[in-house]
N, C-alpha and C positions, 0 to 999 in steps of 0.2 A: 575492573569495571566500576564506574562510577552511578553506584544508585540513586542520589539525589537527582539523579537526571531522569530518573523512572518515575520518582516519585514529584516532580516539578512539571514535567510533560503530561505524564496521568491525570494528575488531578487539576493540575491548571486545564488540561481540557474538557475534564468533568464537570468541573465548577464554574468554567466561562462558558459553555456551550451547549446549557439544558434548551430542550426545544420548546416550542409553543405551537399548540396544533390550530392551524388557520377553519374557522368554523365555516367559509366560504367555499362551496364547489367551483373546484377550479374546471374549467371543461373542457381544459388540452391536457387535464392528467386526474388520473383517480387514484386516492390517495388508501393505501391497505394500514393504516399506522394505528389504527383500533385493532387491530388483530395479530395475534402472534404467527408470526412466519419462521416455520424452522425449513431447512435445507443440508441436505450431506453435500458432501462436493470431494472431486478429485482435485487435485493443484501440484503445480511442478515450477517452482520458484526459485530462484538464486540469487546471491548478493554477488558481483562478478565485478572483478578490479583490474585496470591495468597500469602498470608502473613503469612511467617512462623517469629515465634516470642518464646521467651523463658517463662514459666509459672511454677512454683515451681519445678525448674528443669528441667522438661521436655518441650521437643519440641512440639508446640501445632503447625498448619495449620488451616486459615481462608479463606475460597475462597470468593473473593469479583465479583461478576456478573453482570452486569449493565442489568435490563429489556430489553428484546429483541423488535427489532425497523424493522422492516423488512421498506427495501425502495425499490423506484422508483426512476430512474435517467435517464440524457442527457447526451451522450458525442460528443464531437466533438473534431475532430482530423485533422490539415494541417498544412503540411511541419515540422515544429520543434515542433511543441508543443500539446500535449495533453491535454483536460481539463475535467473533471466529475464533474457534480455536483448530489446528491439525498437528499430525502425527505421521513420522513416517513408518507404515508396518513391512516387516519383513519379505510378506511376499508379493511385492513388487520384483519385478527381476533384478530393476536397476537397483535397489537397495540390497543386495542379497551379499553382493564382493564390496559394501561402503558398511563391514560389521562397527568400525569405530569412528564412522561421521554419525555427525549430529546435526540434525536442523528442528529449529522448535520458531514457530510464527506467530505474531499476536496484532489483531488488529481490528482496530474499533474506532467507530467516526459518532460525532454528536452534533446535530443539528439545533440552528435558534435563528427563527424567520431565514434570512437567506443569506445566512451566513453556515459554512459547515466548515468542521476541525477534525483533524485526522490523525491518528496516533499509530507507530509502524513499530512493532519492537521483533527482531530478528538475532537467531543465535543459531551459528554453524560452525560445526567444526569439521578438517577434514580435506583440506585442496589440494592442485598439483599447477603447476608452473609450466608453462611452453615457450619457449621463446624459438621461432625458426627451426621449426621441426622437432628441439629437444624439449621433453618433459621430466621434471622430477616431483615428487610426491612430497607433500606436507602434512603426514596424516593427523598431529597435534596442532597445526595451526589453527586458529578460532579467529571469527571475529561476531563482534558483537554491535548492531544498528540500532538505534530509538533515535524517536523523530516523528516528524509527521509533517503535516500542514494547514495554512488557513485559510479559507476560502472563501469570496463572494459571487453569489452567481444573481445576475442585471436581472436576467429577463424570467419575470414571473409565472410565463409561458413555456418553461421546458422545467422537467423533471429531471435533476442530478440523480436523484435516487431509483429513478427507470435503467440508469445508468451501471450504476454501482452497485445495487442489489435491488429486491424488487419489491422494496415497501411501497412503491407508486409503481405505475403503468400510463406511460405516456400515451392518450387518445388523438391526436395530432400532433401533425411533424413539428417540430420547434427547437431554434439554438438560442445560447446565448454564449456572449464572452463570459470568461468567470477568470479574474487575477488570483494567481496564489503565490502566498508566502509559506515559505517550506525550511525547514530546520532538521539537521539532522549530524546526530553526534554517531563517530563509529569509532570502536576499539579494535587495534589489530592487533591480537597476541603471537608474532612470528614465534610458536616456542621451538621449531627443527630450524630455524637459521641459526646458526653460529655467529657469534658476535652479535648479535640483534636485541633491540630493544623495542617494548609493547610501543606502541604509536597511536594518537588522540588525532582523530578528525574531526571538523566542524565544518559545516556549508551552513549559509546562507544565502537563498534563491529568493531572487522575484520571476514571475511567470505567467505573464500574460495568457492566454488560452480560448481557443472555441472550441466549444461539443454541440454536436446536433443530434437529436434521436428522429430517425426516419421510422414514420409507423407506415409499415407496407400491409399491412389488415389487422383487421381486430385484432388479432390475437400474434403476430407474430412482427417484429421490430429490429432495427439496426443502429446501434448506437455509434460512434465516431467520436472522436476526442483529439485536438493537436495542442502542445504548451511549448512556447520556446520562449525563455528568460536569460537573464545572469544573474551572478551572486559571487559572492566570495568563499573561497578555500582555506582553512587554518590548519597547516599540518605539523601540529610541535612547536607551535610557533611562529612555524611560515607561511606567510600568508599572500596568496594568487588569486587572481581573477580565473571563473567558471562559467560554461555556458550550462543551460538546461532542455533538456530534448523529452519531451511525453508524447504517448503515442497510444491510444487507446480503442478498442473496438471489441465491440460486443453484437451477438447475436441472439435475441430471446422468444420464448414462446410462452403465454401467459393466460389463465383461465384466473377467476375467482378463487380457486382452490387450489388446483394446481399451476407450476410454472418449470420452466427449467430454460437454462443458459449456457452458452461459452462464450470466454472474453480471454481479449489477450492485452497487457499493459506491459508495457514500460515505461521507467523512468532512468534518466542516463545525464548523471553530472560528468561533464568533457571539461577537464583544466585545458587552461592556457598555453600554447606551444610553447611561449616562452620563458614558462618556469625550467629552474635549473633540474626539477623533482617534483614529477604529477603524479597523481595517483587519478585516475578516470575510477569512476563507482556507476556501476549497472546495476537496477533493480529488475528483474523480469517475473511476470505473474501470468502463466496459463490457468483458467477456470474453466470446472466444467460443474453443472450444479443443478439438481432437482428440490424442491419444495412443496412443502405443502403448508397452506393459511386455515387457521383457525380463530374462533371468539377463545379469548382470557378468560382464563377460571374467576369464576365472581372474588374470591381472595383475593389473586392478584389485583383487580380493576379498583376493588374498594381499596388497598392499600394506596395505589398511584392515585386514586382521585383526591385521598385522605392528604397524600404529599402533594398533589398539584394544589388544594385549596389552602394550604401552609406557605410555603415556599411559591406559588405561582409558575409554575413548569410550562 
C-alpha cells in the first residue's frame, strides 16, 4: 500500500479546500454551518470489481465481491469540514459467518465558495468470485481505495450540502450542473490466487453532472443526482479508456434540531470493451441517518475565530 498517496490526497485537500462562510442569506437554502451537527447512521457499502479477461479466445467475466460488512457510524460536521467514521459490529446477522472480513470507511469533504473536494479512503478484506453460477472464496484478498474528487457546483441557488449531509436545508426547489474531476488509486492484494501478483489501479474521470433537490414541504425533501463522464484506466501499466456512471438519491426530513435521512449512491467506472483486460470498479453506499444540531462550546468557537482571523478560513 502506498501511503504517500494518503498523505498527498489528505492534506492537499485539507489545505486547498478551507471554506469561507458567505455572510449573505441565501433564501433557497438555510445554512446550519455555525452549529455542530453530530449524526449515528447505519451504512451497507461495497468496493465491487469485475474482471473481464481474454480465455481461448473468448471473453470470460469474473465478478470479485468483497463479504458484506453492514456498519455503524458518527459523524460530525462544523464550518468546513465534514468527518465519518464506521465499524462493522458483530451483531448484525450479515457479519456474524464474515469472522475474518474487514471493512474500515473514511470520508471527509472540504468546501471553499463553490468549489467542494472529497476524499474516499476504503479497506476490505474478504471476497468470493462467481463466474456462471460457480463461486469460490477469497477470504485473504484485500483491496485498498483512496481517492476522491473535485467539484464545482454553477448555480448559487441549490445546496450540494442538503444533499450530502445536512449542514444546509434547501428552502426551494433548485439544480444545478456541477463537473467533477475524480482520482482514485486502488491496490489489489490477490493473496489466495496462485501465481498472482498485488495490482496498482489509477482512474482518471471527468464528469459532467446534474442534482436537483426537490423541497415537497418545509420539512421534508428529495434530492436526485445523475454523472456520466470518461477518463482513463492504468492497470500496471496499462492503460484504457473508461466511462463514469453516478447515480444519486436521497430522501430527508429536517427540523432546526432535529433531521434524519436515507440515500442511496453510486459510483461505477465501466472500462472499455475493448481492452484486452478490464477490471469494472463499483462503489455502492446505502444511508440511513438521524441527527441532532447544537451551538459550539464557546472553546471551540474561540479557537476557530482565533484560526479564521490568522489564516482567513
Amino acid at each position: 500500500m502506498n501511503f504517500k498517496l494518503i498523505y498527498i490526497v489528505f492534506f492537499g485537500s485539507v489545505f486547498g479546500c478551507f471554506a469561507q462562510n458567505d455572510s449573505l442569506q441565501n433564501p433557497y437554502f438555510k445554512s446550519y454551518t455555525d452549529k455542530i451537527t453530530t449524526s449515528v447512521y447505519y451504512l451497507d457499502t461495497s468496493n465491487n470489481f469485475q474482471l473481464g479477461f481474454n480465455s481461448q479466445g473468448q471473453k470470460k467475466y469474473i465478478d470479485l465481491n468483497p463479504n458484506r460488512q453492514e456498519q455503524l457510524g458518527i459523524a460530525l460536521s462544523y464550518q468546513f469540514v465534514d468527518v465519518s467514521f464506521g465499524f462493522s459490529p458483530k451483531f448484525f446477522d450479515v457479519n456474524k459467518d464474515n469472522s475474518d472480513s474487514k471493512l474500515f470507511s473514511f470520508n471527509t469533504r472540504f468546501y471553499y465558495k463553490k468549489w467542494m473536494q472529497s476524499f474516499t479512503f476504503i479497506n476490505q478484506k474478504g471476497f468470493y468470485a462467481s463466474e456462471e453460477g460457480f463461486t469460490v472464496e477469497f477470504p485473504r484478498m484485500r483491496t485498498t481505495k483512496i481517492g476522491g474528487s473535485t467539484s464545482y457546483i454553477f448555480n448559487d441557488k441549490f445546496s450540494y450540502k442538503a444533499l450530502v449531509n445536512q449542514n444546509e436545508w434547501q428552502t426551494k426547489s433548485s439544480g444545478s450542473f456541477i463537473p467533477s474531476f475524480s482520482f482514485y488509486y486502488t491496490n489489489l492484494d490477490l493473496n489466495d490466487v496462485p501465481n498472482s501478483s498485488n495490482g496498482d489501479i489509477y482512474v482518471f474521470s471527468l464528469a459532467p453532472s446534474y442534482f436537483y433537490n426537490f423541497v415537497i414541504s418545509d420539512r421534508i425533501l428529495i434530492g436526485t443526482g445523475i454523472a456520466f463522464g470518461a477518463g482513463i484506466n492504468d492497470i500496471d501499466g496499462e492503460t484504457s479508456a473508461l466511462y463514469q456512471l453516478d447515480l444519486h438519491l436521497k430522501l430527508a426530513y429536517n427540523t432546526d434540531r432535529f433531521f434524519g435521512y436515507a440515500s442511496l449512491n453510486t459510483v461505477n467506472f465501466i472500462q472499455n470493451d475493448t481492452s484486452a483486460e478490464r477490471l469494472n470498479d463499483n462503489i455502492s453506499t446505502f444511508n440511513l441517518s438521524i441527527g441532532y444540531r447544537f451551538d459550539p462550546p464557546k472553546k471551540v468557537k474561540e479557537v476557530y475565530d482565533k484560526v479564521n482571523q490568522k489564516i482567513g478560513l
